[in-house]
N, CA, C and O atoms as a Tinker XYZ file with bonds, in Angstrom:
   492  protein
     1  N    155.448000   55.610000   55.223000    73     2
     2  CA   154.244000   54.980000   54.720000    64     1     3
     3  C    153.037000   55.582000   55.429000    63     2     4     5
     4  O    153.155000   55.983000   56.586000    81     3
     5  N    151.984000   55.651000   54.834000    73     3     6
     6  CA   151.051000   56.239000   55.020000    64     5     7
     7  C    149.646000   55.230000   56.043000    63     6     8     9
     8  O    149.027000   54.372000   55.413000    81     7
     9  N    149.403000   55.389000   57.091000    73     7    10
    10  CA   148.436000   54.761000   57.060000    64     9    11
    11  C    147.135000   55.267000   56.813000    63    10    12    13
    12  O    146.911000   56.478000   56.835000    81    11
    13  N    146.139000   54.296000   56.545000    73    11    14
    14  CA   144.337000   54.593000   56.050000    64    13    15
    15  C    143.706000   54.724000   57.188000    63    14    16    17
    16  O    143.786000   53.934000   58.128000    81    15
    17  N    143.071000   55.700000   57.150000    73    15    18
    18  CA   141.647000   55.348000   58.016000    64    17    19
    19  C    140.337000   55.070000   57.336000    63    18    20    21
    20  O    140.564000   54.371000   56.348000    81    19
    21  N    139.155000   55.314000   57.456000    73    19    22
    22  CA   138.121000   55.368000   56.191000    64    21    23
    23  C    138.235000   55.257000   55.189000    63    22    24    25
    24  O    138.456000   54.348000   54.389000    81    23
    25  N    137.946000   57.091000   55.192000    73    23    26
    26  CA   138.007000   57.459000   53.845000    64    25    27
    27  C    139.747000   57.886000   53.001000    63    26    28    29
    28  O    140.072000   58.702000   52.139000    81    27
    29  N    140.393000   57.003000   53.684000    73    27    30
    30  CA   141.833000   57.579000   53.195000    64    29    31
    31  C    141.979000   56.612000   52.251000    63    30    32    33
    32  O    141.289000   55.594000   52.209000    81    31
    33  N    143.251000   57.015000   51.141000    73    31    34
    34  CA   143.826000   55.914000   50.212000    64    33    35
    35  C    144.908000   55.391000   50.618000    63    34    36    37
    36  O    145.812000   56.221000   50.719000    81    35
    37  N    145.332000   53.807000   51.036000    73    35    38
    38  CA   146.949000   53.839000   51.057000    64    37    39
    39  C    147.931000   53.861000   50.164000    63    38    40    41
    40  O    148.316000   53.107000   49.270000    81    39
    41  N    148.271000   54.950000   50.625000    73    39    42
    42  CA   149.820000   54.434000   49.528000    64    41    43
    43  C    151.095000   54.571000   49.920000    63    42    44    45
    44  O    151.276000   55.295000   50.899000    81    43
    45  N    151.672000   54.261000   49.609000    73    43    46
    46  CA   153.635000   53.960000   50.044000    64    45    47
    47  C    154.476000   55.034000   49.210000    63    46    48    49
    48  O    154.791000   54.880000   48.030000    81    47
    49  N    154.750000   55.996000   49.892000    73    47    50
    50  CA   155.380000   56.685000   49.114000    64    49    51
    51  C    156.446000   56.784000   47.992000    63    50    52    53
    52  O    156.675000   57.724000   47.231000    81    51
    53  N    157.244000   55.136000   48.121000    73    51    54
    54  CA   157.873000   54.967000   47.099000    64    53    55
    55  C    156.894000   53.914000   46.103000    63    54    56    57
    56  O    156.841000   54.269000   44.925000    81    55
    57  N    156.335000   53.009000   46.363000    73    55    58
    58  CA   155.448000   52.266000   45.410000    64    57    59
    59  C    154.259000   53.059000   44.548000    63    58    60    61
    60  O    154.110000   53.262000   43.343000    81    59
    61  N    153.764000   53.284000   45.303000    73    59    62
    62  CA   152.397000   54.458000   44.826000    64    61    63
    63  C    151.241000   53.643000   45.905000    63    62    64    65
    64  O    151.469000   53.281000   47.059000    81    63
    65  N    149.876000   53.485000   45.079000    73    63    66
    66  CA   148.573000   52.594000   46.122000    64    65    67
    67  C    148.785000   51.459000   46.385000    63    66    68    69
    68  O    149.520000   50.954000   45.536000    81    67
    69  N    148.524000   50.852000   47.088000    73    67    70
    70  CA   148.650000   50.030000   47.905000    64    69    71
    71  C    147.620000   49.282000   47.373000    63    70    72    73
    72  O    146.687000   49.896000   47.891000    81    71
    73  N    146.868000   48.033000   46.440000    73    71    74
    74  CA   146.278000   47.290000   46.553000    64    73    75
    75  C    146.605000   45.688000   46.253000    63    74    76    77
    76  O    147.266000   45.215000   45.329000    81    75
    77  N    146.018000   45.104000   47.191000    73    75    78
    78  CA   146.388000   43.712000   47.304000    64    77    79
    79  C    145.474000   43.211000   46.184000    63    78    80    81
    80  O    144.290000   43.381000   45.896000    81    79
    81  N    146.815000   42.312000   45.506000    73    79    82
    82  CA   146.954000   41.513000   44.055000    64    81    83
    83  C    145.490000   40.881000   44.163000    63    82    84    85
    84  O    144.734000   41.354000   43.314000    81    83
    85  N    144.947000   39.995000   44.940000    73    83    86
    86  CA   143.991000   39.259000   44.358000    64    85    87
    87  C    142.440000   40.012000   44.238000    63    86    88    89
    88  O    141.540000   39.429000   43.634000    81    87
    89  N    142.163000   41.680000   45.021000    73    87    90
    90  CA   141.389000   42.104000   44.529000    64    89    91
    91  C    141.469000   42.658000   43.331000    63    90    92    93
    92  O    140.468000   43.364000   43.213000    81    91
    93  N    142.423000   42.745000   41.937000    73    91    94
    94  CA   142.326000   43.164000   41.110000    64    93    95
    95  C    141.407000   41.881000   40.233000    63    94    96    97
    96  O    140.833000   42.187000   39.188000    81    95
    97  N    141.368000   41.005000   40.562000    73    95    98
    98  CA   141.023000   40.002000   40.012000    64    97    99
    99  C    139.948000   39.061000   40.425000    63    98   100   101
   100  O    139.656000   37.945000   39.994000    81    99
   101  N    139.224000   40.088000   41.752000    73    99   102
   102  CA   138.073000   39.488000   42.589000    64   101   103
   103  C    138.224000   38.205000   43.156000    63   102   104   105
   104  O    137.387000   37.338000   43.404000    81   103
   105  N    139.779000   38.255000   43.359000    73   103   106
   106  CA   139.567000   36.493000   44.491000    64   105   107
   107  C    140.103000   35.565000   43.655000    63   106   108   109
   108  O    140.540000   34.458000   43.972000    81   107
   109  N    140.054000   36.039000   42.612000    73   107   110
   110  CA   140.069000   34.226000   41.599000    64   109   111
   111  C    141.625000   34.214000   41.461000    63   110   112   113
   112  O    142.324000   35.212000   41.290000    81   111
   113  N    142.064000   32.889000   41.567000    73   111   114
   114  CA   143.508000   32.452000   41.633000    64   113   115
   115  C    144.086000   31.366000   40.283000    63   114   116   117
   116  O    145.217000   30.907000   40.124000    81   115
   117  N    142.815000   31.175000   39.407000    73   115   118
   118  CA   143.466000   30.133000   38.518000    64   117   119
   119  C    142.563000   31.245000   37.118000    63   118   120   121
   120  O    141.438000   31.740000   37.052000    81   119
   121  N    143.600000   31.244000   36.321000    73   119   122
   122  CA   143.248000   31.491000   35.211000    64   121   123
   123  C    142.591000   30.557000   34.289000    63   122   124   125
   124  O    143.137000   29.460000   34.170000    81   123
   125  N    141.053000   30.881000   33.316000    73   123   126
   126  CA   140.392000   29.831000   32.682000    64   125   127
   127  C    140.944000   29.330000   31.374000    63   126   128   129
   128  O    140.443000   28.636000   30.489000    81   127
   129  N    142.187000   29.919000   31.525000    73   127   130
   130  CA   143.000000   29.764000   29.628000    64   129   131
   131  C    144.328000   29.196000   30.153000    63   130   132   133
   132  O    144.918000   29.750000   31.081000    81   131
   133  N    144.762000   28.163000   29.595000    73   131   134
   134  CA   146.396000   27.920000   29.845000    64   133   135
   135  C    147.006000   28.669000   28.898000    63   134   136   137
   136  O    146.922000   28.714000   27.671000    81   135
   137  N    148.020000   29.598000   30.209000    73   135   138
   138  CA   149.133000   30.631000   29.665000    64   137   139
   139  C    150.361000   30.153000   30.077000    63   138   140   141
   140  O    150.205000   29.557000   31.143000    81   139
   141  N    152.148000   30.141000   29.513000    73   139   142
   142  CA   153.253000   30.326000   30.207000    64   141   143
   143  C    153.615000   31.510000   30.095000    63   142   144   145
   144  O    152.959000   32.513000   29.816000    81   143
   145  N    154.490000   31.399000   30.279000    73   143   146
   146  CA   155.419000   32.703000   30.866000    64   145   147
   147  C    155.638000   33.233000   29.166000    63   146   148   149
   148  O    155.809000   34.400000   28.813000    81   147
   149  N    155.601000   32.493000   28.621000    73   147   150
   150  CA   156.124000   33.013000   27.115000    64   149   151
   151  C    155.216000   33.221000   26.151000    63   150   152   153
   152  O    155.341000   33.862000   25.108000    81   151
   153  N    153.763000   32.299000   26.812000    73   151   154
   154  CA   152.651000   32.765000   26.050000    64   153   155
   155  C    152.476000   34.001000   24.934000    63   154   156   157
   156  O    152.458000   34.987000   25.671000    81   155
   157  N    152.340000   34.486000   23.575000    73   155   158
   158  CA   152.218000   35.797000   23.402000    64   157   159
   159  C    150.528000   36.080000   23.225000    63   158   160   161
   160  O    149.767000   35.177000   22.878000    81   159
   161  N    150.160000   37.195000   23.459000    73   159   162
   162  CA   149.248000   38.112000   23.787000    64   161   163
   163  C    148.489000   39.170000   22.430000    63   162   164   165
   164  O    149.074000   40.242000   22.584000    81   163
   165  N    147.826000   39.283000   21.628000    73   163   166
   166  CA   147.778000   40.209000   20.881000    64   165   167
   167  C    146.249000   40.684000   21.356000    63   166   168   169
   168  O    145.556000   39.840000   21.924000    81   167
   169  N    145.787000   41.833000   21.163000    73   167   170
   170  CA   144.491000   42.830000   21.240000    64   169   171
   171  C    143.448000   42.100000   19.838000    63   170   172   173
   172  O    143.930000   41.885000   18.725000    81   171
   173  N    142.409000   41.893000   20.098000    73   171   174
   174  CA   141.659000   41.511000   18.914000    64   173   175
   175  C    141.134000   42.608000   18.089000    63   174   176   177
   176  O    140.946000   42.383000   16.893000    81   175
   177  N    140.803000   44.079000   18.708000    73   175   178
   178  CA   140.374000   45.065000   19.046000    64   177   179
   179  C    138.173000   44.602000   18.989000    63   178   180   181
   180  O    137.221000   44.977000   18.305000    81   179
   181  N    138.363000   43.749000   20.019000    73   179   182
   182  CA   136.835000   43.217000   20.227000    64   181   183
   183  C    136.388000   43.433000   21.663000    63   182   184   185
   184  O    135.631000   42.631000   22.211000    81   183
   185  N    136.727000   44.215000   22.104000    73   183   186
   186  CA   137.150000   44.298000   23.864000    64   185   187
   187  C    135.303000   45.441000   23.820000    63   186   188   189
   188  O    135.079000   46.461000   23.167000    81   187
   189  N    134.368000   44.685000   24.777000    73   187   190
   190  CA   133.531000   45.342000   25.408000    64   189   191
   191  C    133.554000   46.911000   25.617000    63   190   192   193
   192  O    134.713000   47.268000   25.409000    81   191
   193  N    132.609000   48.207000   26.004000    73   191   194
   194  CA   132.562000   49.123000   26.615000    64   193   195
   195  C    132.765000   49.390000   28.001000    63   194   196   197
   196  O    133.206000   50.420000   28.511000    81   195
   197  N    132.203000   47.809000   28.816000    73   195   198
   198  CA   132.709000   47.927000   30.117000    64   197   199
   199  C    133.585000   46.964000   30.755000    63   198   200   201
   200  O    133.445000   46.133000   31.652000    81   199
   201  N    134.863000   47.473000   29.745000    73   199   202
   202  CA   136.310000   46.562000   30.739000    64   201   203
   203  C    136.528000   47.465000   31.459000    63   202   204   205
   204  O    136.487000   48.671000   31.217000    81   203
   205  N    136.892000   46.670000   32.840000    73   203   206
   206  CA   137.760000   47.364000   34.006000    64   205   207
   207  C    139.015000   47.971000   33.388000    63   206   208   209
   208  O    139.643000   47.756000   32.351000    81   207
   209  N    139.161000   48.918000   34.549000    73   207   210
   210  CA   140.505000   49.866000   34.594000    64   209   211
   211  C    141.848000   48.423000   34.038000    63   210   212   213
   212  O    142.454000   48.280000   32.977000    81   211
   213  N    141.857000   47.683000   35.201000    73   211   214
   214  CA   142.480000   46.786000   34.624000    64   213   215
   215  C    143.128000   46.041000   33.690000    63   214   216   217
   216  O    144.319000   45.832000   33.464000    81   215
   217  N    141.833000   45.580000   33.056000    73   215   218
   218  CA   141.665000   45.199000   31.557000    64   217   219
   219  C    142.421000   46.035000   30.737000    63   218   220   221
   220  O    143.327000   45.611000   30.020000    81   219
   221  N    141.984000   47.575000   30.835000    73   219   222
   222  CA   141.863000   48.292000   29.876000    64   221   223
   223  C    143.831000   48.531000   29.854000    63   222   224   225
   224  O    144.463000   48.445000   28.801000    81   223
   225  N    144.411000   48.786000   31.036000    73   223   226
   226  CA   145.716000   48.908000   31.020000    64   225   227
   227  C    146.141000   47.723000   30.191000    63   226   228   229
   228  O    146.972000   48.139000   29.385000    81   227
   229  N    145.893000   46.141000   29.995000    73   227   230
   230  CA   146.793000   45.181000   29.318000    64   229   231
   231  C    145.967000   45.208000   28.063000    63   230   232   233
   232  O    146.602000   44.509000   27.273000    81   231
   233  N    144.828000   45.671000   27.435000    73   231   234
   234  CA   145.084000   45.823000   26.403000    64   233   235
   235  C    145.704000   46.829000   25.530000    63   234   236   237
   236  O    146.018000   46.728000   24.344000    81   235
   237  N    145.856000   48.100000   26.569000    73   235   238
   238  CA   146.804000   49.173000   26.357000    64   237   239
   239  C    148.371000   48.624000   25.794000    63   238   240   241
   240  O    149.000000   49.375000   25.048000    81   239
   241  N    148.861000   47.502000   26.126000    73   239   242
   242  CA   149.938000   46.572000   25.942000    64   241   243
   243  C    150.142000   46.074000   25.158000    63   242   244   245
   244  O    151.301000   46.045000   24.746000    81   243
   245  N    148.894000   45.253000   24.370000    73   243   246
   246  CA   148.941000   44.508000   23.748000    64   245   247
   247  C    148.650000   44.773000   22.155000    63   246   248   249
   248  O    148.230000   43.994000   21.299000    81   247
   249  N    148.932000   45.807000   22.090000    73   247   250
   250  CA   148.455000   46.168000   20.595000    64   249   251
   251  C    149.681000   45.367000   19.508000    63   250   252   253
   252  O    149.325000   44.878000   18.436000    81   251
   253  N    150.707000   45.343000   19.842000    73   251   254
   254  CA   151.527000   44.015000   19.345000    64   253   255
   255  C    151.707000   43.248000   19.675000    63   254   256   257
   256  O    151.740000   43.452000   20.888000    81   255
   257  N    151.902000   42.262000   19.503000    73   255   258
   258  CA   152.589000   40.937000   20.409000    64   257   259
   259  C    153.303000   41.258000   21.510000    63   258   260   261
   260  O    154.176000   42.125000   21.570000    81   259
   261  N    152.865000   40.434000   22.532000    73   259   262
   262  CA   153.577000   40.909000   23.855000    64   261   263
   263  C    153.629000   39.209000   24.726000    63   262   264   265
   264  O    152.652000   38.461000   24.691000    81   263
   265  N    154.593000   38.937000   25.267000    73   263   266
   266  CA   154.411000   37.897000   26.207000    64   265   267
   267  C    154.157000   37.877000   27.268000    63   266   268   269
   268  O    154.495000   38.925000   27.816000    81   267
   269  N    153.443000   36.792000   28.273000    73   267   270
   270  CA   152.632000   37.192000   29.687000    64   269   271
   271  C    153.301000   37.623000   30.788000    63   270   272   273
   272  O    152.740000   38.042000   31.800000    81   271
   273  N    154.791000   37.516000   30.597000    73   271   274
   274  CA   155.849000   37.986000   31.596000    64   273   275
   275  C    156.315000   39.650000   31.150000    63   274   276   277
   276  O    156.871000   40.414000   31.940000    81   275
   277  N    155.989000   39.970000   29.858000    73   275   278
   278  CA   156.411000   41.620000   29.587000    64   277   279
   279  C    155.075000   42.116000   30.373000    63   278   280   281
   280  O    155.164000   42.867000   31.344000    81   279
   281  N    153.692000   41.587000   29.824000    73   279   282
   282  CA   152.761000   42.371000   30.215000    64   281   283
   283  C    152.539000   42.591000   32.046000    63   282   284   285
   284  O    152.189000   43.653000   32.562000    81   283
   285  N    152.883000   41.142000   32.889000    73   283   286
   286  CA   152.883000   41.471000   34.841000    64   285   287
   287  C    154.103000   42.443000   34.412000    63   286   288   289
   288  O    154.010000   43.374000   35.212000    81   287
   289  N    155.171000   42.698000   33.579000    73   287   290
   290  CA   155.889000   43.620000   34.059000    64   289   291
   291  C    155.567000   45.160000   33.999000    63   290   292   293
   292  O    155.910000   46.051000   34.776000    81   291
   293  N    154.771000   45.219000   32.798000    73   291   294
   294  CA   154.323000   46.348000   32.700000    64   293   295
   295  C    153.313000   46.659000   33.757000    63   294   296   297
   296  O    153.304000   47.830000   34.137000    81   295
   297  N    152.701000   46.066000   34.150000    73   295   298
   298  CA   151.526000   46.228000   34.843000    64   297   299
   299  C    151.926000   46.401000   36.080000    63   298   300   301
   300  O    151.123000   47.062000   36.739000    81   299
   301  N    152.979000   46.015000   36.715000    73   299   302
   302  CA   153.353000   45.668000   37.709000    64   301   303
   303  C    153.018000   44.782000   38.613000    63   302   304   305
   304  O    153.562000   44.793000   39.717000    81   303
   305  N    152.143000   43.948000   38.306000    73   303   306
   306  CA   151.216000   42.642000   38.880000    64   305   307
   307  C    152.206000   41.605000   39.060000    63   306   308   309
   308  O    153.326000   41.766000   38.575000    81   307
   309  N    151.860000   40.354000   39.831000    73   307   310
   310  CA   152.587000   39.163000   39.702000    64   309   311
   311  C    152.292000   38.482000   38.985000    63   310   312   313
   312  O    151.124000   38.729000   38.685000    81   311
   313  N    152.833000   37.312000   38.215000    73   311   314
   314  CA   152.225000   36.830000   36.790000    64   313   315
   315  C    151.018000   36.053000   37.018000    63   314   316   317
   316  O    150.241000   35.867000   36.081000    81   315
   317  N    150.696000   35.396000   38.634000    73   315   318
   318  CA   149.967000   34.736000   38.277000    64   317   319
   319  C    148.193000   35.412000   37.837000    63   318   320   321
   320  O    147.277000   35.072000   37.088000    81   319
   321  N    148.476000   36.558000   38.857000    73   319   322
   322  CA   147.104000   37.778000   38.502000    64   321   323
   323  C    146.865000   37.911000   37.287000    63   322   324   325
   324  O    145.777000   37.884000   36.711000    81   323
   325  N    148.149000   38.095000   36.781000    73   323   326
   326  CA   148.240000   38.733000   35.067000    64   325   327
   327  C    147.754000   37.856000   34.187000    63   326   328   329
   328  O    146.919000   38.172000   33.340000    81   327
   329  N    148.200000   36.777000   34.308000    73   327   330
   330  CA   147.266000   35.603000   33.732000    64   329   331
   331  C    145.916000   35.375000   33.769000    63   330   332   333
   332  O    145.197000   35.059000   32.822000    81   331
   333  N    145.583000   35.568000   35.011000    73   331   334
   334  CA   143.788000   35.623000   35.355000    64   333   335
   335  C    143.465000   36.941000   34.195000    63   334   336   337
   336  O    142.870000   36.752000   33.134000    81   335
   337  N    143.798000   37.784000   34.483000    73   335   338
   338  CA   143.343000   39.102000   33.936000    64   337   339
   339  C    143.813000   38.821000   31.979000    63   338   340   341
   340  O    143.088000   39.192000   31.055000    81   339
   341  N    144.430000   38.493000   31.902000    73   339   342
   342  CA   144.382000   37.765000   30.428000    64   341   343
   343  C    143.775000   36.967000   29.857000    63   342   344   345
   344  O    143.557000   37.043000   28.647000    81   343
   345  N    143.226000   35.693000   30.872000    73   343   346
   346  CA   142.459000   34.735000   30.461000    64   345   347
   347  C    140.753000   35.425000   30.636000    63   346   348   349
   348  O    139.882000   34.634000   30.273000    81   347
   349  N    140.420000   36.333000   30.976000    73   347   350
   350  CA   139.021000   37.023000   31.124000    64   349   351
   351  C    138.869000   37.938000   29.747000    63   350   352   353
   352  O    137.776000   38.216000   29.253000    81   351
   353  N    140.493000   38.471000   29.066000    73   351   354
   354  CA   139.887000   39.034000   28.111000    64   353   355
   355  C    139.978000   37.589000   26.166000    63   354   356   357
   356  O    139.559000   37.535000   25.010000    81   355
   357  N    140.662000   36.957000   26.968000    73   355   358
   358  CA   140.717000   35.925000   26.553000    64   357   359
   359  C    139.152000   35.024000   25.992000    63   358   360   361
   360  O    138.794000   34.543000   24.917000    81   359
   361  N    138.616000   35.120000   27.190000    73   359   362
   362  CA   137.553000   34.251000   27.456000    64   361   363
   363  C    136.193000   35.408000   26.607000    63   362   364   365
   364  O    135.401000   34.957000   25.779000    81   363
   365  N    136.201000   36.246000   26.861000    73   363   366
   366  CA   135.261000   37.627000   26.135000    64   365   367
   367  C    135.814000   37.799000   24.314000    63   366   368   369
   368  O    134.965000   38.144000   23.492000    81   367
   369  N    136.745000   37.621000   24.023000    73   367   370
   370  CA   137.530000   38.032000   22.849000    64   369   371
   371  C    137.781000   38.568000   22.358000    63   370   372   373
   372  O    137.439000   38.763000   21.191000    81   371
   373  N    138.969000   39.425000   23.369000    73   371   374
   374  CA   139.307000   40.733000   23.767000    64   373   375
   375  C    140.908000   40.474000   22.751000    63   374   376   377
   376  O    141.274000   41.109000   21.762000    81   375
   377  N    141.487000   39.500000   23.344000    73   375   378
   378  CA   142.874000   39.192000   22.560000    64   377   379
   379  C    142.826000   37.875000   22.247000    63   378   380   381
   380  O    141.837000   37.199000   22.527000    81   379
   381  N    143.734000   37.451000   21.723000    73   379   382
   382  CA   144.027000   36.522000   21.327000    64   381   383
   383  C    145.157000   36.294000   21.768000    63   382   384   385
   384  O    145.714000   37.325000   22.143000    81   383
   385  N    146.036000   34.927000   21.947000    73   383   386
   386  CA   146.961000   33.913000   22.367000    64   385   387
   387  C    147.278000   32.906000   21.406000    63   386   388   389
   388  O    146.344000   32.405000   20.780000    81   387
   389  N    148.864000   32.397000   21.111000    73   387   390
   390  CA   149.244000   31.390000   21.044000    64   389   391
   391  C    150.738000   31.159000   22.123000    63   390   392   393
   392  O    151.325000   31.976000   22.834000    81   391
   393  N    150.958000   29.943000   21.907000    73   391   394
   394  CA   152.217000   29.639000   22.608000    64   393   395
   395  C    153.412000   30.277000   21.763000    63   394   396   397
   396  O    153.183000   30.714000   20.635000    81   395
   397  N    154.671000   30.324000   22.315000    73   395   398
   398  CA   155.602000   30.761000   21.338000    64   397   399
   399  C    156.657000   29.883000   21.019000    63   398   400   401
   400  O    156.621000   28.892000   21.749000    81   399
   401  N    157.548000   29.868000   20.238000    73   399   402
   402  CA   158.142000   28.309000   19.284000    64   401   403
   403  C    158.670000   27.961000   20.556000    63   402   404   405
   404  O    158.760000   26.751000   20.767000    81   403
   405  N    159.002000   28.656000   21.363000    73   403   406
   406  CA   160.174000   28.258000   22.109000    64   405   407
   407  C    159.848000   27.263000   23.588000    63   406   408   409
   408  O    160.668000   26.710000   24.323000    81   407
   409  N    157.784000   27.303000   23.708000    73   407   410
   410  CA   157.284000   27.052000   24.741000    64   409   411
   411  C    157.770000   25.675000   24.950000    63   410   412   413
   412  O    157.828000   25.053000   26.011000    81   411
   413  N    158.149000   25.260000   23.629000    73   411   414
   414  CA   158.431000   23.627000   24.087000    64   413   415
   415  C    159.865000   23.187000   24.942000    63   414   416   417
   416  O    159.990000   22.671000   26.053000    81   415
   417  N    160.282000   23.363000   24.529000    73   415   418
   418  CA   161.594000   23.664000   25.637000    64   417   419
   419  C    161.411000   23.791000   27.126000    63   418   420   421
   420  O    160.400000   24.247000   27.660000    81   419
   421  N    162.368000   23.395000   27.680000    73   419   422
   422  CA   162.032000   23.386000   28.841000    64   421   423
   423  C    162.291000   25.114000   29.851000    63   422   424   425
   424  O    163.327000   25.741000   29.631000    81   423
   425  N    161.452000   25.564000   30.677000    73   423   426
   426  CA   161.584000   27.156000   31.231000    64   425   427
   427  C    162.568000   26.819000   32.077000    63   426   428   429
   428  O    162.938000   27.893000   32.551000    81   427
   429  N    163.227000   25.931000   32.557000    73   427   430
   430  CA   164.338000   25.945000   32.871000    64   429   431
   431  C    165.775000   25.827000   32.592000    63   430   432   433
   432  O    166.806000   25.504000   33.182000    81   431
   433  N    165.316000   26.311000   31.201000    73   431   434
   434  CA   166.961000   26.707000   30.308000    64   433   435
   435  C    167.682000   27.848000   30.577000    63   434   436   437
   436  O    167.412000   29.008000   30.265000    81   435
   437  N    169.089000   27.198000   31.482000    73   435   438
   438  CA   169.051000   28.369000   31.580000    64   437   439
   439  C    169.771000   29.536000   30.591000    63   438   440   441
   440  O    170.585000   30.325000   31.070000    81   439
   441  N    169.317000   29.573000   28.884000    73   439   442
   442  CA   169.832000   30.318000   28.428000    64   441   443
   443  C    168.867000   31.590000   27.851000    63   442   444   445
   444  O    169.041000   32.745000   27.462000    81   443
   445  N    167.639000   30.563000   28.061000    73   443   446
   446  CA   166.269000   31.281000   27.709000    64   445   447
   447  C    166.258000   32.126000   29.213000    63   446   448   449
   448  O    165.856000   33.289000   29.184000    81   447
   449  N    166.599000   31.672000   30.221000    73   447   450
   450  CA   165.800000   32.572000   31.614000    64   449   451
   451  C    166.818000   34.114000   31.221000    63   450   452   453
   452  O    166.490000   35.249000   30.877000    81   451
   453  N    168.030000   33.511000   31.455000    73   451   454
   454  CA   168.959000   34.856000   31.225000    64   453   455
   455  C    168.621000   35.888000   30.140000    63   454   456   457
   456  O    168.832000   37.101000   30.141000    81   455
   457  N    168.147000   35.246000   29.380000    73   455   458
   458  CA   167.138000   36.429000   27.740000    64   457   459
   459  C    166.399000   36.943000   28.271000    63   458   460   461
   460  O    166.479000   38.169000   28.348000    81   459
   461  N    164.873000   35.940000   29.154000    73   459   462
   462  CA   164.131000   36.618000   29.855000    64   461   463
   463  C    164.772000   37.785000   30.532000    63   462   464   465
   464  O    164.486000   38.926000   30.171000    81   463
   465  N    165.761000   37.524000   31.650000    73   463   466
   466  CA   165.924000   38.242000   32.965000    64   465   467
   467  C    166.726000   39.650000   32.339000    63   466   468   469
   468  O    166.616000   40.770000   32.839000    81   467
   469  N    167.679000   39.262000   30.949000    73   467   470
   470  CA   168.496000   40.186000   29.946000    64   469   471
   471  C    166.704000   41.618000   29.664000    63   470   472   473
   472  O    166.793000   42.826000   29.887000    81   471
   473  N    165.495000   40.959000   29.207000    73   471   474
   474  CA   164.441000   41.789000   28.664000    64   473   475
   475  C    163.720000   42.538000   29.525000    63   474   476   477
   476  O    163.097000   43.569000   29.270000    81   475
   477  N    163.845000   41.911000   30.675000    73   475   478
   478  CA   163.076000   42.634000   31.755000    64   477   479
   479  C    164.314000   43.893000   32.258000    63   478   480   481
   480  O    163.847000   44.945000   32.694000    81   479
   481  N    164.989000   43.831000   32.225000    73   479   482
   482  CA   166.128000   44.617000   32.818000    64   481   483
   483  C    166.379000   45.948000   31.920000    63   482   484   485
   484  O    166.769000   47.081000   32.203000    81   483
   485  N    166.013000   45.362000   30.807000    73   483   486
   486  CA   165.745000   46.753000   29.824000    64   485   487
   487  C    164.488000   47.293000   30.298000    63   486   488   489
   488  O    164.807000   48.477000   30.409000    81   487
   489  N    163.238000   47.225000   30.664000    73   487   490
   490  CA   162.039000   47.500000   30.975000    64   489   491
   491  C    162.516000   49.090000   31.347000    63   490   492
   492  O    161.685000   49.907000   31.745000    81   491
């Protein structure tokens, strides 16, 4: 592992850069939109000239339906970031959201987690 001084970048030679989750999202810890894990995600294609790098990667994602647990996977974020960063393009009307049939159910089925954990494993 690499350490920074100044002007250096960190990065981990097996991860890549090194930046801590809550500056992608300037601090903020609660997303302004209620999302679950199954939430799906679509692009409105209404997204501003100046979205962040950020941004711009999950709407890179979202050009079909995508749920909020594919997109932290793609991104590599933890979901709860990913959510913040969804609910901002959310909040601008960048994409759009609904719940999915299945939100009603409880996330602790465990036949739904194993589908989940079955989809991510394909990733």
């Amino acid at each position: 592992m690499n350490i920074a001084g100044d002007d250096e970048v960190w990065l981990d030679d097996e991860a890549g850069p090194l930046i801590r989750p809550y500056t992608v999202n300037a601090g903020r810890t609660r997303p302004t939109v209620e999302l679950d894990l199954l939430s799906l995600v679509v692009t409105t294609g209404r997204a501003g000239p100046d979205v962040d790098p950020e941004h711009l990667k999950v709407l890179e994602l979202c050009h079909t339906p995508v749920s909020v647990t594919e997109v932290a996977a793609y991104i590599r974020l933890p979901v709860m970031v990913t959510k913040v960063l969804l609910a901002d393009l959310v909040d601008c009307g960048a994409i759009a959201t609904w719940a999915s049939s299945s939100s009603s159910s409880h996330v602790t089925d465990r036949v739904l987690l194993e589908k989940l954990l079955d989809g991510l494993q394909r990733i």
